[in-house]
N, C-alpha and C positions, 0 to 999 in steps of 0.2 A: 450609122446605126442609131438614130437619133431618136427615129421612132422604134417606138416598141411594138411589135405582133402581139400573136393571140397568145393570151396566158395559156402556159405545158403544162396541167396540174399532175403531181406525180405522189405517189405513194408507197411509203417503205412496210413490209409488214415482218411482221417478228422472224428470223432470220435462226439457223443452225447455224455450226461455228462457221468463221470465215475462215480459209487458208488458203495459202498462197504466195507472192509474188505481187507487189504492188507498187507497178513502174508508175510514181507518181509525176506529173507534168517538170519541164524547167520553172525556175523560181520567174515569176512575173515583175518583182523588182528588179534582179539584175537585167530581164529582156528590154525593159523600157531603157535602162539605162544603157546596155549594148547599142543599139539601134540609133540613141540620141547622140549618143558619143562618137559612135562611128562615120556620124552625119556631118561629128565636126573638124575629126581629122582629115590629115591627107593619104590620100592612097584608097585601097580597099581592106574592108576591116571581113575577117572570115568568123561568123554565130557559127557555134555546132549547140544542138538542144534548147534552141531559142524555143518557149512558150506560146504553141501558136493559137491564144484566145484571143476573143474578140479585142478585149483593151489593146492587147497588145499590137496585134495588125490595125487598130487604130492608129497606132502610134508611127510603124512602118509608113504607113497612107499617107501619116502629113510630116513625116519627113522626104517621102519624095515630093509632097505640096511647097516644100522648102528648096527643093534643088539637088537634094542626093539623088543617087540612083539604087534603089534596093530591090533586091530581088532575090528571089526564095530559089532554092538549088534540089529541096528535097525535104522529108519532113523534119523540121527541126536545124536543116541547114541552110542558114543565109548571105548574104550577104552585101554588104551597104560601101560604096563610095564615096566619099566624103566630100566637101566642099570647102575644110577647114573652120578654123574658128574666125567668126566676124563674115563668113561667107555666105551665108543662106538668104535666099532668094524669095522676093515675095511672094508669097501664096496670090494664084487665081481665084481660086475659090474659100471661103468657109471652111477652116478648120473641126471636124467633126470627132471629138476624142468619144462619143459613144457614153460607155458607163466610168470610164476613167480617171480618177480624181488626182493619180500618180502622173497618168500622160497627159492632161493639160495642166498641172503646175509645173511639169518639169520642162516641159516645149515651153512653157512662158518663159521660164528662166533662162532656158538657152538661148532666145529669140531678140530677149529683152535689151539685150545693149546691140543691136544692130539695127541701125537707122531702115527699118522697114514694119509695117504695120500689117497684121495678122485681127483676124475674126472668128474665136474660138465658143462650141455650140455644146451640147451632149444630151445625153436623151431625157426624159423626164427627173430621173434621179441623180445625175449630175447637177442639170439648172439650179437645183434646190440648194447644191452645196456652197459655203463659202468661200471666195475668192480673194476676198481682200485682204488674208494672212499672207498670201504669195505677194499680190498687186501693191499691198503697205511698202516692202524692203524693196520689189522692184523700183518704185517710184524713186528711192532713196539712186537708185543709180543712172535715174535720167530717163524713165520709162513711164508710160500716162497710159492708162485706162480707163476706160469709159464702159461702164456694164451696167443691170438694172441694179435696183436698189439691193442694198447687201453685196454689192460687188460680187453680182453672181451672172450667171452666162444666160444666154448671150453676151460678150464682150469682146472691145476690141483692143488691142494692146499697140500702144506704137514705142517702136525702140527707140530709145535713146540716140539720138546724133552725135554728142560727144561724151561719150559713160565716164563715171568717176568713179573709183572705188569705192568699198563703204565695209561700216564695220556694224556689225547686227548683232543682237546681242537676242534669242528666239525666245519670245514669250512665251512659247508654250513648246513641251516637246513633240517635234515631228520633223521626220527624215524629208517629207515633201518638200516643205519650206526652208530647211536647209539646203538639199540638194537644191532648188529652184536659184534660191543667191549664189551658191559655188558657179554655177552652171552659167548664170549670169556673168560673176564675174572674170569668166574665163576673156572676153572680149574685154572687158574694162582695166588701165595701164595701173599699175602699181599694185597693192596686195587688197585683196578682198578679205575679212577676217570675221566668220560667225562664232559666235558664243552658244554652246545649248550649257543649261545646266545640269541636264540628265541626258546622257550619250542614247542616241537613238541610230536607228539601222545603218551602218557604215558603207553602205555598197559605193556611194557614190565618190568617196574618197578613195576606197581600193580600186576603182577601175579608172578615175583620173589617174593615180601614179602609174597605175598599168599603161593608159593612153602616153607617158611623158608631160605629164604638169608637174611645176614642181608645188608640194603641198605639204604644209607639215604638220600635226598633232600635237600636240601638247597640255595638261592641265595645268590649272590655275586658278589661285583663289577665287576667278570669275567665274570659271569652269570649266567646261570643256573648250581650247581655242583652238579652232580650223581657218589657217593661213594657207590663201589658194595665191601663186603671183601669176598676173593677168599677162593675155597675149600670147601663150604660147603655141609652138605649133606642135599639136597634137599627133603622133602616127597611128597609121591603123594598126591593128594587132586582130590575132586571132583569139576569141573568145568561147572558152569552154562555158556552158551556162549551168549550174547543180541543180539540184531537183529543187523545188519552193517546201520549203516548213511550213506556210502556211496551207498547204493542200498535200503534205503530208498528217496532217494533224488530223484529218475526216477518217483515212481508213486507220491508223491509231490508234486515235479515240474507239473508233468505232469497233478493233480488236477488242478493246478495253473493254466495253458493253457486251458483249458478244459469249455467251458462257464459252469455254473451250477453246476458243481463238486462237490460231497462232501463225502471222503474218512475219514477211520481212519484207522494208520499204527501202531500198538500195539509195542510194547517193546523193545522200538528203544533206543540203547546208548546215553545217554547226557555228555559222557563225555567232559570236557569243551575243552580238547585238538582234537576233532571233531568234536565239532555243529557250525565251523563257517558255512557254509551252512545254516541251519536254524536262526541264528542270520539274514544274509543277506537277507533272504528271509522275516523274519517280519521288520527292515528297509525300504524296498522295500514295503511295504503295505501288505503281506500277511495276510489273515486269516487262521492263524497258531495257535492253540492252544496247548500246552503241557499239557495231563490231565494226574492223578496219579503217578505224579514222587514218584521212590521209588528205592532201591539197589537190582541188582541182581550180586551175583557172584563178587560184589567188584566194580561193574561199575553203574553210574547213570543212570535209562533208565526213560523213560515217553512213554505213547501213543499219538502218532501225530494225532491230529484233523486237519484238513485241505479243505476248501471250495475255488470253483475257485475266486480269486482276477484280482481287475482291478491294473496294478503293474504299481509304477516308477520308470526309472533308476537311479542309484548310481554309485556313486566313491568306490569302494571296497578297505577298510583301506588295503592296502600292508603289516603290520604287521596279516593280519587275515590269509595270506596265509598258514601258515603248517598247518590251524587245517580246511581246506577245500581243501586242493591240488587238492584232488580226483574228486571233486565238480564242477567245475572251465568247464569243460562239456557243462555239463547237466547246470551250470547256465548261459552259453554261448546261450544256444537253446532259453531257459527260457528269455534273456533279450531280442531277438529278437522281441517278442509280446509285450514288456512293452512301458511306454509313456517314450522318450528320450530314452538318451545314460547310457549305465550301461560301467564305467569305470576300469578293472578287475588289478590291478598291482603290482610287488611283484612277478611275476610267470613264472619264466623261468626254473623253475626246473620243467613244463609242458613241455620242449623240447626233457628230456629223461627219459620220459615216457614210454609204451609200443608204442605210436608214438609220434611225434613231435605234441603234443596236440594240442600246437596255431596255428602249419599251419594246421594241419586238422580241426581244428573248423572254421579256418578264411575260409580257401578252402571251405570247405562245406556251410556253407553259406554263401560265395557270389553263388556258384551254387543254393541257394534257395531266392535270390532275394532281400540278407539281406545286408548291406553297413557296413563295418568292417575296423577298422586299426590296425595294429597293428605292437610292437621293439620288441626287442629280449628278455622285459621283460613284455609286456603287453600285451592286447587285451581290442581295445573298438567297443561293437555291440550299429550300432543305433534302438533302436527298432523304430516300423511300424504298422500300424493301423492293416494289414493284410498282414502276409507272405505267396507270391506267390507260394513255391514250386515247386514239380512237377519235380523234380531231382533226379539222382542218384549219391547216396553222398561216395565218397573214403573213407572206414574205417582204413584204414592202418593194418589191422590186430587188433584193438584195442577194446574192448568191449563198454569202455563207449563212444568212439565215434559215435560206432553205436546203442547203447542205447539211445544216447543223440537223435540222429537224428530220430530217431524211436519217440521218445515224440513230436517233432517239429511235426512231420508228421502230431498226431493227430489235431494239432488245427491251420495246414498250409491250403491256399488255393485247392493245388491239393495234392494228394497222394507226400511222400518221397520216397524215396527206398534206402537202402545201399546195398553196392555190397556183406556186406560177414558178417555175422551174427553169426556164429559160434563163434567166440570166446566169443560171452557173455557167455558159456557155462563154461568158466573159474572162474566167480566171481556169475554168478544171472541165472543159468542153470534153476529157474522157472518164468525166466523175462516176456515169451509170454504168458503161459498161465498164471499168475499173475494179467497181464496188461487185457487180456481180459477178466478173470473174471470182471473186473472191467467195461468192457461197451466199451474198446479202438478195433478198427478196426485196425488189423494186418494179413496180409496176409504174406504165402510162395509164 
């Protein structure tokens, strides 16, 4: 999916309440890691509610490019044969991860300490992203890449011959690039040991212990320390997937906007390294309720109860950032209807994104009438009694930019419009019709 088609331009217009039922997708983080992990045990690993978007079936594709056997049983049911750890088999062809910034850092990782060379591509807005956050710690473990300037893809990665362990200590926080070294150091002998200073999305830790690695947690005055010991053999397991937070946040939000609203979004992840989103959103005054929390699959979910709120803005704590990154959107659209200014800081890892998040959320609303400032590490929207509208908003190729803008639409004065829609097809490919079950007015 390399190439891009003809831009979908689509358009939300101001919308009665939404109600209903809103079976949001499987979480796209956990799918990628289901799939890669399964690819690396022995036996057959059984997905139920795997996320079937484009990223993700990227990811399926070049894990059988690698030698698993995966194959879909039904919707949302799959399932992958492994090849074990240190077993994957050179790719014939060009690795193509599409729009995927998650499935080609974490396929590097896995790849990386096994003497075989891979050529990883993606479509216009991937190329652009950088590479050498992952490619830096891999190298540490015996791993050499060769990509265009900025260590961006096209690239080619060759594994390690003899992998050593390594201890990394992550400049910056991101769950990519940690799970990318865990994942790595699964093939390399003795203990692999990352440091984040600010704990970010844990999935990749809870389904190695799930897989049988042994891994241990612990804090310290360095900070967070993730001890993976290398070599193990990994069994398959079956894998319940919980709905993604971060595409529950659209219909949401989007109650939130909505005068009269009142939605419930079933079996949404609480794990505490993603619900900043929902913490801010009840801060902010939402009527949010979490009913029936309970464990699915090793992950905390609850059903989102949620009715339209009169909302105020806030200062968003800057330590809340890794466990919203995603979010940061869609709560951008969200503050424009609220009373006051919603302060977002801490978030410039929003700049290399699949686009430059804050100039296209700042660009696009001020084209809808909304007053914004924003450094190189923040964004503040002033909200407004009533957003004017009535624009056609620059997605940069990015889903949740034109997700985000698709919600504003409904409860903006005049109709929205983004210029290119396709790529929500990547993460929330049942985002339109989802949304209009729900009561929202969306036109092609």
């Amino acid at each position: 999916m390399s190439g891009h088609g003809p831009a979908t331009p689509m358009t939300a217009h101001k919308s009665g309440p939404l109600a209903g039922v809103a079976h949001v997708p499987g979480d796209k983080s956990i799918s990628h890691r289901a799939l890669i992990l399964g690819a690396m045990a022995v036996g057959e690993t059984r997905i139920t509610g795997l996320l079937e978007g484009q990223d993700v079936l990227d990811t399926a594709r070049a894990m059988r490019a690698f030698g698993a056997e995966v194959t879909q049983h039904g919707p949302g049911e799959w399932s992958v044969h492994g090849v074990g750890v240190g077993g994957f088999a050179e790719p014939d062809q060009v690795i193509d991860c599409g729009n995927s910034g998650t499935g080609v850092r974490l396929i590097m990782g896995a790849m990386a300490t096994t003497p075989i060379a891979a050529t990883f591509t993606g479509d216009a807005s991937l190329n652009k992203r950088p590479m050498g956050r992952v490619t830096d710690p891999l190298a540490l473990f015996g791993a050499q890449a060769y990509g265009r300037s900025g260590g961006r893809l096209p690239l080619t990665l060759i594994g390690a011959n003899e992998p050593v362990p390594v201890r990394y200590t992550l400049p910056m926080p991101s769950a990519q690039v940690k799970s990318a070294v865990l994942l790595a150091g699964l093939n390399a002998p003795g203990e692999t040991v990352v440091i984040e200073a600010e704990p970010t999305r844990d999935h990749t830790e809870r389904m190695l212990r799930g897989f049988g690695a042994e891994i241990r947690v612990e804090d310290s005055p360095e900070g967070r320390l993730i001890t993976l010991t290398g070599q193990p053999e990994l069994s398959a397991q079956r894998v319940a997937v919980p709905r993604d937070p971060s595409s529950a946040a659209f219909p949401v939000c989007a109650a939130l906007l909505v005068e009269g609203s009142d939605i419930l979004v079933p079996g949404v992840s609480q794990n505490p390294t993603r619900n900043g989103i929902f913490v801010t959103l009840q801060e902010m005054g939402a009527d949010l309720v979490l009913e029936n929390p309970r464990e699915e699959g090793g992950e905390p979910v609850a059903d989102l109860r949620v009715r339209f709120s009169a909302l105020e803005g806030i200062e968003v704590p800057p330590e809340r950032a890794a466990s919203m990154i995603d979010e940061y959107p869609i709560l951008a659209a969200l503050a424009a209807t609220t009373k006051g200014k919603t302060v977002m800081r801490g978030i410039k890892e929003l700049r290399v994104k699949e686009s430059d998040r804050i100039d296209a959320m700042a660009r696009g609303l001020e084209a809808c009438g909304v007053r914004v400032e924003e450094t190189e590490d923040s964004l503040t929207v002033h909200g407004m009694e009533a957003v004017p509208g009535g624009s056609t908003v620059q997605t940069h190729l990015d889903h949740r930019i034109a997700m985000s803008f698709l919600c504003l639409g409904m409860a903006a004065q005049a109709p929205i419009t983004v210029d290119d829609a396709s790529p929500i097809a990547t993460s929330f490919p049942i985002f339109k019709a989802l949304m209009t079950g729900l009561g929202a007015q969306i036109t092609e």
